[in-house]
C-alpha positions in Angstrom: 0.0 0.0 0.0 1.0 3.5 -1.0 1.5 6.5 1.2 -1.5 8.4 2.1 -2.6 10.7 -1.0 -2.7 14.6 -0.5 -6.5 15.4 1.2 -7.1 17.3 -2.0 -5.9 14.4 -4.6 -8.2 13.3 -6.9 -6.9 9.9 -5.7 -8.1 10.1 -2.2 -11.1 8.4 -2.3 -10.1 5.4 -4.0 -6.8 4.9 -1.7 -9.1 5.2 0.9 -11.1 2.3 0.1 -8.5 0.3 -1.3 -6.9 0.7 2.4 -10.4 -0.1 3.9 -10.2 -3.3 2.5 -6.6 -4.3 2.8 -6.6 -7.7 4.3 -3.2 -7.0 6.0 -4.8 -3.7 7.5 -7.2 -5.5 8.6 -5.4 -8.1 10.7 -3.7 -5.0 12.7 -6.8 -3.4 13.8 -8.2 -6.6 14.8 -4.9 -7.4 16.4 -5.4 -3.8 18.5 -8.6 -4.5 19.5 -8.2 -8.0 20.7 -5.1 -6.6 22.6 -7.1 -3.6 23.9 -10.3 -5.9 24.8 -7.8 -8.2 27.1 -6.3 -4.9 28.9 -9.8 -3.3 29.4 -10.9 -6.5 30.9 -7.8 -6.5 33.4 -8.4 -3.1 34.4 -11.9 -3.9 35.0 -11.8 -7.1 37.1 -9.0 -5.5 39.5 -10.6 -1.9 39.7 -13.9 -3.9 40.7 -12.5 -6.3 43.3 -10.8 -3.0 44.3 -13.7 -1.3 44.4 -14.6 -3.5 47.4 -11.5 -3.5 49.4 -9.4 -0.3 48.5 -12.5 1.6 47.3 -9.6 4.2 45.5 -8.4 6.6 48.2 -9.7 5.3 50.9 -6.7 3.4 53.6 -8.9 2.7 56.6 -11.0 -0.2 55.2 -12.0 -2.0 58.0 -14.1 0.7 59.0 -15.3 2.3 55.5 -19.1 2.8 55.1 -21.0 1.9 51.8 -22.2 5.2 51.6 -19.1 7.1 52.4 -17.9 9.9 50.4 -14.9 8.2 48.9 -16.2 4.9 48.7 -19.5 5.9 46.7 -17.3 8.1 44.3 -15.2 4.8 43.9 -18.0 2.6 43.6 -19.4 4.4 40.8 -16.1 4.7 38.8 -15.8 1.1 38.9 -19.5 0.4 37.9 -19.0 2.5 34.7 -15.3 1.1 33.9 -17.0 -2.4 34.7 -19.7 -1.2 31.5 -17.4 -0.2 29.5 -15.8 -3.4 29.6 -18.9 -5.6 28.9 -19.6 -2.9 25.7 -16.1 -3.5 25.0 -15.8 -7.3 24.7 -19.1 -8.1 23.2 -18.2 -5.3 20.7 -14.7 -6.9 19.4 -16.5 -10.7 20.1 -19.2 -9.1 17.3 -16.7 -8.1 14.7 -15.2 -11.5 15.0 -19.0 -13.1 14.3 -19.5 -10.4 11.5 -22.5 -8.7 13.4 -21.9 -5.4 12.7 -25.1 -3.7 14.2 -25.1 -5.4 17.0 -20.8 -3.4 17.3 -22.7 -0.3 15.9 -25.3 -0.7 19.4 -22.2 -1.3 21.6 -20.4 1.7 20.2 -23.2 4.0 21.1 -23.2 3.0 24.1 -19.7 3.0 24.6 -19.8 6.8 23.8 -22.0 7.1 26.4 -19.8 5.2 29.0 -16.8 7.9 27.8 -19.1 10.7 28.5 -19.3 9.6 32.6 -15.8 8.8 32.4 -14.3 12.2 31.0 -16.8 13.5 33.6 -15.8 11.9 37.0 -12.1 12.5 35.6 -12.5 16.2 36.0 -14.4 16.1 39.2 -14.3 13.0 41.7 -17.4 14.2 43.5 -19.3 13.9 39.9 -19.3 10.1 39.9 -21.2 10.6 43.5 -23.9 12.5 42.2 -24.2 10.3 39.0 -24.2 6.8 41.4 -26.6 8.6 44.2 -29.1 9.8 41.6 -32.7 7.8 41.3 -34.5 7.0 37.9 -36.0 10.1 37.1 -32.9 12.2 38.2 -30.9 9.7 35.6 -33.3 10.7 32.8 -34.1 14.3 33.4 -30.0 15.4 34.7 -27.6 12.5 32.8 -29.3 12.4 29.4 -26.4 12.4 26.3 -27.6 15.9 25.1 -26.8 17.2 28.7 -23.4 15.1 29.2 -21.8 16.6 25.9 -22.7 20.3 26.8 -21.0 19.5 30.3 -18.0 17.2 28.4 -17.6 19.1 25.2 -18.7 16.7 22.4 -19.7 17.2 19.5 -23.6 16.1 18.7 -23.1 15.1 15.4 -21.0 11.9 16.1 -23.9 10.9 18.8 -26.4 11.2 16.2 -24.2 9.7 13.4 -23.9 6.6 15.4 -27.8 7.0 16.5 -28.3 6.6 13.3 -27.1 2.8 12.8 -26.9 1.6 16.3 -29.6 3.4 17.9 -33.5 3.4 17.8 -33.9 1.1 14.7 -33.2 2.9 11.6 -33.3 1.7 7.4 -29.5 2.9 7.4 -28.6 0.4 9.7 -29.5 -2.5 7.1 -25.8 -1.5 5.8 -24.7 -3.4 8.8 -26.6 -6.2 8.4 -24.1 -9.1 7.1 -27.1 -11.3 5.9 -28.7 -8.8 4.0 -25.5 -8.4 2.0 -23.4 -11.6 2.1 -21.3 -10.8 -0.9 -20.6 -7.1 0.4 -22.1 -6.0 -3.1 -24.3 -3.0 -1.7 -22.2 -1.7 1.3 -18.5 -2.8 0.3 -16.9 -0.8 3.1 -18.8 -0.8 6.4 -17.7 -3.3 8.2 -14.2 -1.8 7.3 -15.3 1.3 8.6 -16.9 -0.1 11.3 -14.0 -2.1 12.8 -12.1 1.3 12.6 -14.5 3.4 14.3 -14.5 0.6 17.1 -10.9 0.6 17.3 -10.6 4.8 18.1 -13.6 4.3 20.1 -11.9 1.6 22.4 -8.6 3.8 22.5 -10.8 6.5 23.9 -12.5 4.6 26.5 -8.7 3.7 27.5 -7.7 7.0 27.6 -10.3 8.3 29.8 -10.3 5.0 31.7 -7.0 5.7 32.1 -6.7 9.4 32.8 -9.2 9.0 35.5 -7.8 6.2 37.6 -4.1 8.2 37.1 -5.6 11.1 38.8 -8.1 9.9 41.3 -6.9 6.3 42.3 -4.0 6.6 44.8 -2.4 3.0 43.6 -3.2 3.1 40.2 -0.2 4.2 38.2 2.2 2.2 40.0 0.3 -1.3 40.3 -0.9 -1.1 36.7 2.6 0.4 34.9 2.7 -3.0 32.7 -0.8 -2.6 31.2 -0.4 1.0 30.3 2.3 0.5 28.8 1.5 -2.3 26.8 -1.7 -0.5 25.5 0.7 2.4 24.7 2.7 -0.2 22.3 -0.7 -1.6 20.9 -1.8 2.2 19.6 1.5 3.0 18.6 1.9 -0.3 16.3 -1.7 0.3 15.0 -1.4 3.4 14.3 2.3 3.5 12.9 0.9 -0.1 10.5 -2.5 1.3 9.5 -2.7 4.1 6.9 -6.2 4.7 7.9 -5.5 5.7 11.4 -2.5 7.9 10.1 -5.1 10.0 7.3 -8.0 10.4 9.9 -6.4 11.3 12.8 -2.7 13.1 11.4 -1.0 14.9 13.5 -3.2 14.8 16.1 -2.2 12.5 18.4 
C-alpha cells in the first residue's frame, strides 16, 4: 500500500477504500482491539475487586461505610469502567462473528460510558452525584444531550452513530451481514466499522486511564505493565494502518 494521497488528490477516495479493505490492514486493527479488549478486561476485574477493598483513596478499610464519600465516588467509577468493559468485549467478540449492528449498538453506548468517564475525571465528586441519583434524576439530569454540553462533544458523532446503532433505523440495514453476504451493496462498512470501534476503544482507554491516574491513589504504580502495553498496541496500530494515520494526522 501507497502512502496516504494529498486530502485534496483526486486519488483520495479510491486509496481510501483500497486501504479499507486491505486484508493486511485488517489483521492489525483486529490485532489492537483483541489486545485492547484483554487490557480493558484486566483493568476492569482488579478496579472492581478494588472497588470492594481499597475503594480508590480510601486506607482505613476495615471501617469504611457503603455510603461514604470516597467509597460511593469509587464505587461508581468502577461500575461505569466495569460497563465499559462488557460494551467493549461483546463489541470486538461481534466483529469476529461479522454482526456489525449489534458493534454499531455497543459503540453508542460506549460513547456514552466515555461521557461519565471524562466527567468523573474532572471532578471525583461527579461520579457521587451520578451513582446517588434515582431514575427520574438519571433521565431528566444525565441524558447524552446534557453530558456533551457539560463534556464538550460534539452532537453530530452521537447522532451519526444513533443513526445505525440506535432506535432502529433503514441505514442500519448497511450493517446487516445477511442482507449483503457478498458485500455487493455496502462494500466498506464493516471496514469502517472495525475502525470506528478501534478509536472508540482507545478513547475509552484513555479516559479510563486518565481517570484512575488522577483519582486512584495506587493506580499508576500497580498497573505500569498494562499502560504500557496499551501504549505499544496504539503506537503499532497506528504506525501499520494508513487509515488511522489519514484520519487522525497529527493529532495525536
Amino acid at each position: 500500500m501507497s502512502e496516504p494521497p494529498r486530502p485534496d488528490s483526486d486519488t483520495t477516495r479510491a486509496w481510501f477504500r483500497e486501504a479499507l479493505l486491505d486484508k493486511a490492514h485488517d489483521s492489525e486493527r483486529r490485532l489492537f482491539l483483541s489486545t485492547m479488549r484483554e487490557l480493558i478486561v484486566n483493568i476492569e476485574n482488579w478496579v472492581a475487586i478494588d472497588s470492594w477493598l481499597g475503594a480508590g483513596k480510601v486506607t482505613n478499610t476495615k471501617s469504611r461505610d457503603e455510603y461514604g464519600r470516597e467509597f460511593a465516588e469509587f464505587r461508581a467509577v468502577a461500575t461505569v469502567i466495569c460497563m465499559s468493559s462488557e460494551l467493549t468485549e461483546s463489541a470486538v467478540e461481534m466483529v469476529g462473528r461479522r454482526r456489525f449492528y449489534a458493534v454499531g449498538a455497543c459503540l453508542r453506548q460506549l460513547i456514552e460510558c466515555e461521557y461519565l468517564l471524562i466527567w468523573f475525571g474532572e471532578e471525583i465528586s461527579n461520579a457521587r452525584k451520578w451513582r446517588e441519583s434515582d431514575p427520574d434524576t438519571i433521565r431528566l439530569a444525565f441524558t447524552p444531550k446534557k453530558m456533551r454540553k457539560l463534556t464538550g462533544f460534539p452532537d453530530q458523532e452521537y447522532w451519526d452513530h444513533c443513526a445505525t446503532g440506535g432506535h432502529p433505523a433503514p441505514v442500519g440495514a448497511r450493517l446487516l451481514e445477511k442482507l449483503d453476504p457478498m458485500r455487493s451493496a455496502w462494500p466498506f462498512s464493516a471496514a469502517e466499522l472495525t475502525v470506528d470501534l478501534g478509536l472508540h476503544i482507545r478513547r475509552i482507554w484513555k479516559a479510563t486511564d486518565s481517570l484512575l491516574a488522577k483519582h486512584h491513589a495506587r493506580y499508576s504504580s500497580v498497573r505500569a505493565r498494562e499502560r504500557a502495553q496499551a501504549d505499544d498496541a496504539w503506537s503499532s496500530w497506528r504506525h501499520n494502518d494508513p487509515i488511522v494515520q489519514m484520519l487522525l494526522g497529527a493529532d495525536e
